[in-house]
C-alpha positions as a Python dict, from the first residue, in 0.01 Angstrom:
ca = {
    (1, 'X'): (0, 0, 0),
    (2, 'X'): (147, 316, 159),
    (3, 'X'): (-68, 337, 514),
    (4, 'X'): (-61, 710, 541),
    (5, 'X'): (-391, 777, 371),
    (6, 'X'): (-464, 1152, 468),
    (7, 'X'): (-95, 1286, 417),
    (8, 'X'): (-111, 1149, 77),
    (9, 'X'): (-463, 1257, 0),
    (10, 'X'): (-383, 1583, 102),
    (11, 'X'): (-72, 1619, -106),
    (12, 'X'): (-303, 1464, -390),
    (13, 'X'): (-590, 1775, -349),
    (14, 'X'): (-309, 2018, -385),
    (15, 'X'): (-124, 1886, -666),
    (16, 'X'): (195, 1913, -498),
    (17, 'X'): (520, 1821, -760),
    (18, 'X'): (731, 1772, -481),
    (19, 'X'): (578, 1437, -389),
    (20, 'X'): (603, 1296, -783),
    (21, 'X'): (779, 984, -701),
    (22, 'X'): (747, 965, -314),
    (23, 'X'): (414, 751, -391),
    (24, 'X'): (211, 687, -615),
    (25, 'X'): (-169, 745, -644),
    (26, 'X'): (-437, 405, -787),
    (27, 'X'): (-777, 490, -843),
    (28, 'X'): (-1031, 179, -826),
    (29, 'X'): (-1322, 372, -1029),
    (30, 'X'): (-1080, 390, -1323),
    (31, 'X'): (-785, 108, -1274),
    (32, 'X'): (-528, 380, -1352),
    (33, 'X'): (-217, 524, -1148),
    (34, 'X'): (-102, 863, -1127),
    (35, 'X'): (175, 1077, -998),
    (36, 'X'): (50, 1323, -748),
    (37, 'X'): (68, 1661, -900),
    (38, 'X'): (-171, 1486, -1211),
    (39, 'X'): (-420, 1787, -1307),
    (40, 'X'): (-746, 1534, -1336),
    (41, 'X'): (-1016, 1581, -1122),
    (42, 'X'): (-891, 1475, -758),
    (43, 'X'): (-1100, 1131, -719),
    (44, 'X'): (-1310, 1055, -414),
    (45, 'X'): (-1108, 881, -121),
    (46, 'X'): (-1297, 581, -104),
    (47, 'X'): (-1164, 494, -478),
    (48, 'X'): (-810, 566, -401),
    (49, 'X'): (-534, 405, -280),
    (50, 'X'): (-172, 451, -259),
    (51, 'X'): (134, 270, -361),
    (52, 'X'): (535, 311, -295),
    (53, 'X'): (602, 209, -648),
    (54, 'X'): (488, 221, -941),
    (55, 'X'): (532, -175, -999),
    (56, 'X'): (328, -188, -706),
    (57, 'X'): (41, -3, -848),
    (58, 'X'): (133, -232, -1135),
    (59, 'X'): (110, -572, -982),
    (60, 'X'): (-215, -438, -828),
    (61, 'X'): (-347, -449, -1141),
    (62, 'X'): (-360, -96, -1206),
    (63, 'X'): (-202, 134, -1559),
    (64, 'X'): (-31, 388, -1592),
    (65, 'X'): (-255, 763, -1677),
    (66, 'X'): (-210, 883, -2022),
    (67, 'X'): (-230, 1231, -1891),
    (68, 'X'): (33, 1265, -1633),
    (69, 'X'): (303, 992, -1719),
    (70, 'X'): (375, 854, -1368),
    (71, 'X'): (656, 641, -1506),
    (72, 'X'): (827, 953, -1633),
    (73, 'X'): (854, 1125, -1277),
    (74, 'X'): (1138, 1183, -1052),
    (75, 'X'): (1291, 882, -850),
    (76, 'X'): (1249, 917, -550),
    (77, 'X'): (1523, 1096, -322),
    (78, 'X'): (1564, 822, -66),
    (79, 'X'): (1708, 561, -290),
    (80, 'X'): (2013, 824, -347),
    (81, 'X'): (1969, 971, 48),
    (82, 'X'): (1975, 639, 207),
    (83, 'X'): (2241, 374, 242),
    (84, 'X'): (2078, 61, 358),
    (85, 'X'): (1979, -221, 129),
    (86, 'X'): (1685, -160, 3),
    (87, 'X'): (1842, 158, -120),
    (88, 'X'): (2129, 7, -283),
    (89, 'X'): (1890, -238, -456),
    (90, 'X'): (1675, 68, -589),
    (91, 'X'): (2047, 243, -747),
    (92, 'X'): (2136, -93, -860),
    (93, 'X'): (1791, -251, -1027),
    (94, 'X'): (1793, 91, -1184),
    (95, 'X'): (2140, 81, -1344),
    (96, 'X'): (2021, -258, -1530),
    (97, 'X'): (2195, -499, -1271),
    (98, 'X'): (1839, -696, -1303),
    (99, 'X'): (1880, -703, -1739),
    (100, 'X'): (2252, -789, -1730),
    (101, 'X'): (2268, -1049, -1449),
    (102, 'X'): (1922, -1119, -1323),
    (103, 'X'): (1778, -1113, -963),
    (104, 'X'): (2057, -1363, -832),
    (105, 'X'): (2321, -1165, -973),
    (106, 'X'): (2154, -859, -809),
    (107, 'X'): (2123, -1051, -488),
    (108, 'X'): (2432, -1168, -476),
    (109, 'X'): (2628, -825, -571),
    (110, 'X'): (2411, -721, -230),
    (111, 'X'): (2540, -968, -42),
    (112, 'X'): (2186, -1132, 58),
    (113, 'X'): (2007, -1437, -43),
    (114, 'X'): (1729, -1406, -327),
    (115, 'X'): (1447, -1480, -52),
    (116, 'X'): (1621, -1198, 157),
    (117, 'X'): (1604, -965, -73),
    (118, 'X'): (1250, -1013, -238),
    (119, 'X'): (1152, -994, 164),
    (120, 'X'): (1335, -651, 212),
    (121, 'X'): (1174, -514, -150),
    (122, 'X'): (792, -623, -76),
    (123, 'X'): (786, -507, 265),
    (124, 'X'): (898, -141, 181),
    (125, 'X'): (748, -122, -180),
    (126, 'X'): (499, -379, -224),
    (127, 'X'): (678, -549, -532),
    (128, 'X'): (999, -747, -551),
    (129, 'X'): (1307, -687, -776),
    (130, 'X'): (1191, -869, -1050),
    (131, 'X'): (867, -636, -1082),
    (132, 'X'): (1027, -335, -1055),
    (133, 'X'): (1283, -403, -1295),
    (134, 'X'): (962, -518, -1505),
    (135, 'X'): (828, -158, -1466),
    (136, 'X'): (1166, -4, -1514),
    (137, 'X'): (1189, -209, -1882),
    (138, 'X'): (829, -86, -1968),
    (139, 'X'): (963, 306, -1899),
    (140, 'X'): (1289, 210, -2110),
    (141, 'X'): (1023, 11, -2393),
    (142, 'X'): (839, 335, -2408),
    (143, 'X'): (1145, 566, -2467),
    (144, 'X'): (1227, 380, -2707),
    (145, 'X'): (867, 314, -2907),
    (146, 'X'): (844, 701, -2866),
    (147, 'X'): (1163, 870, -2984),
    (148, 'X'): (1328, 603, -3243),
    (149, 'X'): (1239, 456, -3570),
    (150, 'X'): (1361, 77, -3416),
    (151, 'X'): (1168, -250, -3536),
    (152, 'X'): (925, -355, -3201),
    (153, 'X'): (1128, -629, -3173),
    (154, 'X'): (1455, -448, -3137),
    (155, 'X'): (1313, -233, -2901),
    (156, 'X'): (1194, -559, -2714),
    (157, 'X'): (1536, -682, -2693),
    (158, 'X'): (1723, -329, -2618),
    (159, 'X'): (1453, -241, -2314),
    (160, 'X'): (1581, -594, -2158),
    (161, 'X'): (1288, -787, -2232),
    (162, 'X'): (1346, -1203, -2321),
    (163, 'X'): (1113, -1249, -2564),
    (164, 'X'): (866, -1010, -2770),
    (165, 'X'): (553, -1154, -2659),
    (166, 'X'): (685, -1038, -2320),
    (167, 'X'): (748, -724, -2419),
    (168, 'X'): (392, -682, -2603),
    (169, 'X'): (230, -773, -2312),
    (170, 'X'): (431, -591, -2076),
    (171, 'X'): (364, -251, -2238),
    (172, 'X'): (-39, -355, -2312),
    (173, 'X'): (-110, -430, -1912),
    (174, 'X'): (117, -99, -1796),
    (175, 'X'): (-6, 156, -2082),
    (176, 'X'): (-326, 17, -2203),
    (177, 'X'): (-220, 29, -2570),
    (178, 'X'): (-47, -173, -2810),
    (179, 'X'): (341, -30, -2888),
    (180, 'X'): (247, 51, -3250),
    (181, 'X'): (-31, 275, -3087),
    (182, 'X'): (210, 449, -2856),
    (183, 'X'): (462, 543, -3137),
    (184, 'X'): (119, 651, -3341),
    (185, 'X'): (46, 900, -3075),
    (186, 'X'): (415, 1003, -3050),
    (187, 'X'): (423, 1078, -3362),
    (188, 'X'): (109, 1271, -3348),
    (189, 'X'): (237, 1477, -3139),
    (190, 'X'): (545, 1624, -3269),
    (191, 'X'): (425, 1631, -3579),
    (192, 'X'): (698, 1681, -3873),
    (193, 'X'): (938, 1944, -3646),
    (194, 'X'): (1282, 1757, -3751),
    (195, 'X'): (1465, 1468, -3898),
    (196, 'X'): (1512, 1169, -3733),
    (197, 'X'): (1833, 1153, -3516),
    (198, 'X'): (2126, 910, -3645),
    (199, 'X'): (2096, 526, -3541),
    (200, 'X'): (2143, 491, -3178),
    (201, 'X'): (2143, 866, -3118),
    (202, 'X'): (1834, 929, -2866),
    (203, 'X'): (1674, 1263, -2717),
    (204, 'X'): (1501, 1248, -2363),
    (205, 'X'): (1422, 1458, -2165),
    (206, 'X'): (1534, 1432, -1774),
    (207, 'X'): (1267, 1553, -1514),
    (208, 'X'): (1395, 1687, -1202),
    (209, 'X'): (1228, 1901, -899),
    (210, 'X'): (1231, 2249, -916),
    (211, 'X'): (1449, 2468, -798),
    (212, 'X'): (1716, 2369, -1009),
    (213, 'X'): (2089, 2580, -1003),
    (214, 'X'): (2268, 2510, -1307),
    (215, 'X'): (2535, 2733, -1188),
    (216, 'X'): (2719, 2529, -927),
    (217, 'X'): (2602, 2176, -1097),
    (218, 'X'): (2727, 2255, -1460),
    (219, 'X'): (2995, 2492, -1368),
    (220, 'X'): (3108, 2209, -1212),
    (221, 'X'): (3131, 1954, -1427),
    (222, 'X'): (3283, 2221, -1681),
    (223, 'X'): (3513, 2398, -1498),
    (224, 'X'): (3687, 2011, -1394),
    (225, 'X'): (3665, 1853, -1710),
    (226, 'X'): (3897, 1612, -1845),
    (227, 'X'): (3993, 1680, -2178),
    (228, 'X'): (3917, 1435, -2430),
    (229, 'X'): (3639, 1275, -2193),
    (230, 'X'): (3478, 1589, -2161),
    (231, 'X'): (3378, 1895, -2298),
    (232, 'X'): (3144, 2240, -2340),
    (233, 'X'): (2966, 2226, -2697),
    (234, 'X'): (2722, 2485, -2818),
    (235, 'X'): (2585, 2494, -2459),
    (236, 'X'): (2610, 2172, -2352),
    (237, 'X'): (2830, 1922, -2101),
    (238, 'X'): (2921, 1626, -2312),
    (239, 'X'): (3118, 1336, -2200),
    (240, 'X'): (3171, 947, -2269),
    (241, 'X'): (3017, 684, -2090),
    (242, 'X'): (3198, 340, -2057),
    (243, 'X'): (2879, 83, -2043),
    (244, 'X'): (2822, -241, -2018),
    (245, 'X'): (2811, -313, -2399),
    (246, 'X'): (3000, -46, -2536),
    (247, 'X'): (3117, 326, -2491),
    (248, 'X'): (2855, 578, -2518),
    (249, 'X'): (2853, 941, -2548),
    (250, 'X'): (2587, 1228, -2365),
    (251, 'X'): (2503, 1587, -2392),
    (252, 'X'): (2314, 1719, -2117),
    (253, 'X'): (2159, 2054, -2146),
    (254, 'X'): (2000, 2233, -1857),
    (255, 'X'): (1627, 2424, -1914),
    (256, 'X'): (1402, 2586, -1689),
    (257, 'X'): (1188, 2221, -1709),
    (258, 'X'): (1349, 1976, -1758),
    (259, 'X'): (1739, 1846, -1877),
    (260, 'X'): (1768, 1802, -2242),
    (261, 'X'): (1985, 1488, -2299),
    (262, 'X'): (2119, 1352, -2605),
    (263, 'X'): (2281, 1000, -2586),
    (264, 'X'): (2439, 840, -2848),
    (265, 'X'): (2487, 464, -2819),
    (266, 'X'): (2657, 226, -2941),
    (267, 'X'): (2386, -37, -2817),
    (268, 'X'): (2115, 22, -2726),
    (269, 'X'): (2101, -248, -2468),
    (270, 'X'): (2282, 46, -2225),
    (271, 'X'): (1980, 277, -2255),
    (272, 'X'): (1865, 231, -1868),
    (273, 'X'): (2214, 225, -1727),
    (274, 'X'): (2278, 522, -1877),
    (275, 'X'): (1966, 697, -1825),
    (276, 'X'): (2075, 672, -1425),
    (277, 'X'): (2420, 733, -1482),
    (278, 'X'): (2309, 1052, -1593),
    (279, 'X'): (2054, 1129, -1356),
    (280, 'X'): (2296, 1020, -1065),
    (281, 'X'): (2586, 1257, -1216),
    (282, 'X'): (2323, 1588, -1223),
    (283, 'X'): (2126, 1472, -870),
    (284, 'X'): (1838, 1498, -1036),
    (285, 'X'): (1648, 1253, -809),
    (286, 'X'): (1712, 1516, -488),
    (287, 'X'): (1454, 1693, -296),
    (288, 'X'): (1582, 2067, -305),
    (289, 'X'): (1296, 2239, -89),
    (290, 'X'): (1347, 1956, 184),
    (291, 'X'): (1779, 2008, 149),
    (292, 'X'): (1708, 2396, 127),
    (293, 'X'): (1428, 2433, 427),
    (294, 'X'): (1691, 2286, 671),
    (295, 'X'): (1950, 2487, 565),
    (296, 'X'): (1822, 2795, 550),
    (297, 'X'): (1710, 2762, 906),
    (298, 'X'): (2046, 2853, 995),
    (299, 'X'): (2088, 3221, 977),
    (300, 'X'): (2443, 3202, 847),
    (301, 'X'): (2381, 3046, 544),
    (302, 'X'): (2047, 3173, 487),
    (303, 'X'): (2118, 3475, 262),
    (304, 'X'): (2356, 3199, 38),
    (305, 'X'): (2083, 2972, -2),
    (306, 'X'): (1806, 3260, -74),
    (307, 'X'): (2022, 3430, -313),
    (308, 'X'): (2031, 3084, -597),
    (309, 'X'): (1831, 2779, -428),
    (310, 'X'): (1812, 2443, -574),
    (311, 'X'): (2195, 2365, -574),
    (312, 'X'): (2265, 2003, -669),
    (313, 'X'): (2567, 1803, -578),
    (314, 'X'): (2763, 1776, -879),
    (315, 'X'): (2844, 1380, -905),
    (316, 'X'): (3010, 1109, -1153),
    (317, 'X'): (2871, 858, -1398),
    (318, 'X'): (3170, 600, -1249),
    (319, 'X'): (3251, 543, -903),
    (320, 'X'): (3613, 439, -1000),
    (321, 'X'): (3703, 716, -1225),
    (322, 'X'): (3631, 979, -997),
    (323, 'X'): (3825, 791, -734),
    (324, 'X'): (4125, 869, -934),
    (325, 'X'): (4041, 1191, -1046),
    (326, 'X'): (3991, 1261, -663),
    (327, 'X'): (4349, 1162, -628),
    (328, 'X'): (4474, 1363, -893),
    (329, 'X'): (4321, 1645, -784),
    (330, 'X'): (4512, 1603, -388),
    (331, 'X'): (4701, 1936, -309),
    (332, 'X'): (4680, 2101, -695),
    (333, 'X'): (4469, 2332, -869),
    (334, 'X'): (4167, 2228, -1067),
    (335, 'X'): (4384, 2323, -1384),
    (336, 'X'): (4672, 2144, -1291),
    (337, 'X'): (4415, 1799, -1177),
    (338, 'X'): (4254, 1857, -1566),
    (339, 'X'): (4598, 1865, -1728),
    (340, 'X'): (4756, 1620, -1562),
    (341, 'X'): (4445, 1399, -1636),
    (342, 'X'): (4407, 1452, -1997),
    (343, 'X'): (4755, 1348, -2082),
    (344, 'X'): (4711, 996, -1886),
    (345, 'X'): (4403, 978, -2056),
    (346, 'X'): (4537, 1032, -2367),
    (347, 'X'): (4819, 800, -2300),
    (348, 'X'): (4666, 487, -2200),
    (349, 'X'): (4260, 596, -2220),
    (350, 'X'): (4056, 404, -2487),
    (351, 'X'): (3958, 577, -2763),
    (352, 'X'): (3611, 638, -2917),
    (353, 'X'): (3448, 793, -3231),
    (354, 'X'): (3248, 1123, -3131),
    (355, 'X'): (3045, 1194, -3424),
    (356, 'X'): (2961, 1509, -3285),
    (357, 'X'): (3237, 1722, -3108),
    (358, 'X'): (3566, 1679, -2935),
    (359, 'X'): (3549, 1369, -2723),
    (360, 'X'): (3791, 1115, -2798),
    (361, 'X'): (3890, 879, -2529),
    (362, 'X'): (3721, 663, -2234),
    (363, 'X'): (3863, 786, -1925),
    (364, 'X'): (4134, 493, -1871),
    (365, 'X'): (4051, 162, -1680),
    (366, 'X'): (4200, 45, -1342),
    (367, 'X'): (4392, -193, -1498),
    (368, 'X'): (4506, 74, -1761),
    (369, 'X'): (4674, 262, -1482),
    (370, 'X'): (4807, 77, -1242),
    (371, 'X'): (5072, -13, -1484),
    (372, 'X'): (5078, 315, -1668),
    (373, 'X'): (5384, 546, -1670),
    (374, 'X'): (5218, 879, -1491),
    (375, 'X'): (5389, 1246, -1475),
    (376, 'X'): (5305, 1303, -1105),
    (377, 'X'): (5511, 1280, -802),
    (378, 'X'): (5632, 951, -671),
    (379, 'X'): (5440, 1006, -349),
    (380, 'X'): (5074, 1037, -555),
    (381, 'X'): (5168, 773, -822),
    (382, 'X'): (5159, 541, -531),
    (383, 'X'): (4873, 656, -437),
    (384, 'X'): (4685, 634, -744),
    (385, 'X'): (4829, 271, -789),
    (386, 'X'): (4675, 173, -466),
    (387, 'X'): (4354, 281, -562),
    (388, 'X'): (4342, 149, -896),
    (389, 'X'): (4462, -174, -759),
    (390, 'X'): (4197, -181, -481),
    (391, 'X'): (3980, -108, -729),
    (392, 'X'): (4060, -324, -970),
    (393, 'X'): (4036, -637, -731),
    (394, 'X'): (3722, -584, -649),
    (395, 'X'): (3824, -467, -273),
    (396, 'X'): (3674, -102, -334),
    (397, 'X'): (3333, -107, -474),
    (398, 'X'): (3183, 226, -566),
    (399, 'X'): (2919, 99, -802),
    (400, 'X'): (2553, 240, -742),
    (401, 'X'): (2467, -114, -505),
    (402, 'X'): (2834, -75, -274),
    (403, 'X'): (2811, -54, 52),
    (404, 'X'): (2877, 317, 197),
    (405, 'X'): (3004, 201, 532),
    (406, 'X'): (3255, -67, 356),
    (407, 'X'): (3374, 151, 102),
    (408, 'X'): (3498, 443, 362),
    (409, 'X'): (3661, 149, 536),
    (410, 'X'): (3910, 36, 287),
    (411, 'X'): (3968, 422, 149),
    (412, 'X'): (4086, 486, 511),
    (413, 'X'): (4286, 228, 583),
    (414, 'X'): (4492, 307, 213),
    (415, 'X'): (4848, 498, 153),
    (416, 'X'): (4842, 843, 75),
    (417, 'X'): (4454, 902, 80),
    (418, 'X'): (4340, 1142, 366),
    (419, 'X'): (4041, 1262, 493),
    (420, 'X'): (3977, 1526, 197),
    (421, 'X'): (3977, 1271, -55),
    (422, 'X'): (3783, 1045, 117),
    (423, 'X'): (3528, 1283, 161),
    (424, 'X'): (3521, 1470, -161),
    (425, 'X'): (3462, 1048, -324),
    (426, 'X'): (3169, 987, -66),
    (427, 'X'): (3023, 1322, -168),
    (428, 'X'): (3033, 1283, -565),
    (429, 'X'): (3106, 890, -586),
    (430, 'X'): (2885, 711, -341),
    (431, 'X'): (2646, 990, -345),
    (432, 'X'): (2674, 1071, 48),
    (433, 'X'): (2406, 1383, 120),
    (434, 'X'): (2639, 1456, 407),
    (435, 'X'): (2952, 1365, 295),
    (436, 'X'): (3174, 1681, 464),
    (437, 'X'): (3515, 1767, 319),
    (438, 'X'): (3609, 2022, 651),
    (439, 'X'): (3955, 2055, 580),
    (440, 'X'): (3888, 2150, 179),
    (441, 'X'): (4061, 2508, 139),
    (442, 'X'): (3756, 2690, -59),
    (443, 'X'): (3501, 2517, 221),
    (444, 'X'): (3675, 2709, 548),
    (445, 'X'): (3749, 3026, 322),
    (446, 'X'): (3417, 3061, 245),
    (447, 'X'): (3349, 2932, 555),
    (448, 'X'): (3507, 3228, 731),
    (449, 'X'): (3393, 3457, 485),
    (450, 'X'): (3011, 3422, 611),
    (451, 'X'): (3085, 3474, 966),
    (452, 'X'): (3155, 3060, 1017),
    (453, 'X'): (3449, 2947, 1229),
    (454, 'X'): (3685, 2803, 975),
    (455, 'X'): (3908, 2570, 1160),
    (456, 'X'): (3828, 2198, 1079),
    (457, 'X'): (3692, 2112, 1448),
    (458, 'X'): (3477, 2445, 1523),
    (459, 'X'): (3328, 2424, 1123),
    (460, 'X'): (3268, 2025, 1180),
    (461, 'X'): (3086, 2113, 1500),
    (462, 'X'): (2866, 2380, 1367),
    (463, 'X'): (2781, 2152, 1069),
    (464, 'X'): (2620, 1945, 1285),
    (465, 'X'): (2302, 2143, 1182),
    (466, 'X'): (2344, 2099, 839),
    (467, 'X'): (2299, 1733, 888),
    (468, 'X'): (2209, 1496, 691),
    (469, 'X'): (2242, 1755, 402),
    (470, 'X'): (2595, 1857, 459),
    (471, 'X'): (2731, 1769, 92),
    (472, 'X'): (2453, 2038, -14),
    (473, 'X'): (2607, 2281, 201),
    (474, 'X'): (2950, 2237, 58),
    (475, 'X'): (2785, 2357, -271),
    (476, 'X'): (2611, 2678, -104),
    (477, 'X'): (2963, 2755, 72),
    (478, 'X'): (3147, 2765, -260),
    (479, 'X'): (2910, 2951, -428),
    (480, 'X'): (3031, 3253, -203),
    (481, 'X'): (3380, 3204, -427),
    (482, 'X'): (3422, 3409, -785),
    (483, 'X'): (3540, 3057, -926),
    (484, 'X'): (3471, 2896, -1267),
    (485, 'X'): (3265, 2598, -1079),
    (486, 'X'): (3023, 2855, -989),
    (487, 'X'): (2989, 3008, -1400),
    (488, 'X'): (2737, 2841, -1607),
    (489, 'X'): (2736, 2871, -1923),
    (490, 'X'): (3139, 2932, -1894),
    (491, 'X'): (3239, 3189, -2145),
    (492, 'X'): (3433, 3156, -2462),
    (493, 'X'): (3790, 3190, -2267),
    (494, 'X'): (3704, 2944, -2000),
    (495, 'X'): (3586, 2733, -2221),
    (496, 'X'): (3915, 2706, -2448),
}
């Protein structure tokens, strides 16, 4: 149990969003959980108690509240902030590691021993891997239950359960209901509004903490998009995925409450992985009024981050790909990076069916182009071969459990890759909050155009206040620049 009673009871009395996911709240009187911005009555102190996790509250013996969905919240935004390994556990256990290899595998990928690592977990969280990937599978169970037509037992086996008397259990101790009761009250509730979607086609809905700019964060994404891999479609960023058991294709739609997100499968095995993928590639886990109260204490960049807060780091759903696409993009405009990637990935990308829209290839493998034949200069080619190769050997990790530290060590020490590269991949890659790019040309013009010193030395100096939220900064500083990145939705032109 968390042992800062009054700070949580206090966030508790005031409802407070911001702390959905920090902690969760377990109330004895009732044996449920809650997230801490749930509109019942505020219970008494002596029948609450508070929980890290919600497999903690779980293995307490506590259920989830029908009311206020704990399991749907946030995650929180120290799994993404931080680097040690409990962290890298949390990004891994929720990218499936747990379904697709089990706890040793997990372990192992960590580079600790099972006992290590179930040490680490139940000291900070009060439940080890195995639990929360338990609680995780009873969130993916309900998606599922709730917005498909599946058999229970294929839902069993797709939310990574072994067996469906697991799975029946599972969702009976966490929700207090039987499935069939939960897809009864589903149903219930959305009444007859539309047809069912096609098979393996789902529609979620990602939470996130308000403020949320879609400006810089889908602009982004847009305005850089490979095509082929991705594309703008009746308001929405669409891309493939490249999953564990098969490619995958998403639509993610900004609102002012949540992110509307279509994924269409091709099993549904991948639901979870993907679920983070996406939530990792929009930084929807991120505390924006923490990021935003720091930076706006400097007066510089105050006025930038009053006039549109809640910017996001705009990230990647692969580590590796936008490795390469960070090498591409060395020294050339983002038009020339886009071309110059679509044709390799036409060339030697794999294809896939998009029922839906444009999207027809994987972005290519490693493997796929270290031996390719790429129209670049000789100097970059090498470049990009080193990385795939490092890549491809296993030497560079940038999966969501690498090691930060490790992974800036062998990017430095390889050909052709300097310090803005390096950067811009621990900013969107391995999901470094103050990752700093000081020597990118739209960070020191925009830099100098707010009254900043813009050589690399004095800006790296003064961004010494920003810290640790430097990567967030980036995003305010280029939102001074009349650039596509910053133009959400893009308009017809930009978008041809």
């Amino acid at each position: 149990m968390i042992e800062d009673f009054e700070r949580c009871y206090r966030a508790v009395r005031s409802r407070d969003p911001r702390f959905d996911g920090w902690f969760f709240t377990a109330v004895t009187s009732t044996g449920i959980y809650c997230r801490p911005s749930c509109p019942a009555t505020t219970p008494k102190p002596q029948n609450v108690r508070f929980y890290a996790s919600a497999a903690a509250a779980q293995q307490a013996g506590f259920r989830a509240c029908k009311r206020c969905r704990p399991d749907a919240t946030p995650g929180s935004p120290e799994w993404d902030a931080r680097a040690d390994v409990v962290a890298r556990a949390m990004r891994s256990i929720a990218d499936g590691v747990v379904d697709r290899a089990g706890v040793a595998g997990l372990a192992a990928g960590l580079g600790y021993s099972v006992r290590q690592l179930e040490r680490l977990l139940v000291a900070e969280l009060g439940a080890g891997p195995l639990a929360i990937a338990r609680a995780q599978r009873a969130q993916t169970a309900r998606v599922l239950i709730e917005t498909t037509t599946l058999t229970m037992a294929d839902v069993a086996f797709a939310a990574g359960f072994s067996s469906v008397r697991q799975f029946n259990d599972t969702v009976r101790a966490v929700f207090a209901a039987a499935p069939s009761d939960l897809r009864t009250r589903a149903r219930t509730r959305a009444g007859t509004a539309g047809d069912d979607p096609p098979a393996g086609t789902l529609d979620l809905r990602l939470s996130f903490r308000r403020p949320l700019e879609p400006g810089n964060l889908f602009g982004h994404l847009a305005a850089t998009a490979v095509p082929g891999v991705e594309e703008v479609r009746h308001g929405a960023y669409r891309r493939t995925l490249r999953l564990a058991h098969g490619p995958a294709v998403v639509a993610l739609r900004p609102t002012s409450t949540h992110v509307a997100c279509r994924l269409d499968l091709s099993d549904l095995r991948d639901l979870t992985s993907a679920i983070a993928r996406c939530r990792f590639l929009l930084d929807l886990d991120a505390d924006p009024e923490a990021v935003d109260e720091l930076l706006a204490s400097d007066p510089v960049l105050a006025p930038t981050v009053a006039k549109a807060p809640g910017r996001r780091v705009p990230r990647c759903v692969d580590g590796g790909e936008l490795a390469l696409r960070a090498v591409l993009g060395q020294q050339v405009s983002t038009a020339a990076a886009r071309t110059v990637a679509g044709r390799i990935t036409a060339a030697v990308g794999d294809p896939v069916e998009d029922r839906a829209g444009g999207l027809t290839h994987l972005f290519p493998t490693p493997e796929a182009l270290r031996d390719a034949v790429l129209p670049m200069p000789r100097a970059r080619r090498r470049t990009l071969v080193g990385v795939a190769e490092a890549l491809g050997s296993g030497r560079l990790a940038l999966g969501p459990g690498c090691d930060r530290a490790q992974a800036m060590t062998v990017l430095s020490g390889l050909a052709g890759l300097g310090d803005w590269t390096a950067q811009v991949i621990a900013m969107r890659a391995l999901g470094d909050p103050d990752a700093f790019p000081a020597t990118d040309l739209g960070v020191r013009r925009a830099a100098a155009a707010v009254g900043l010193p813009a050589t690399r030395g004095a800006l790296g100096a003064h961004s010494t206040r920003w810290r640790p939220w430097r990567a967030y900064a980036v995003q305010y500083l280029w939102s001074t620049a009349d650039h596509p990145i910053n133009r959400w939705p893009l308009s017809a032109e930009e978008v041809a």
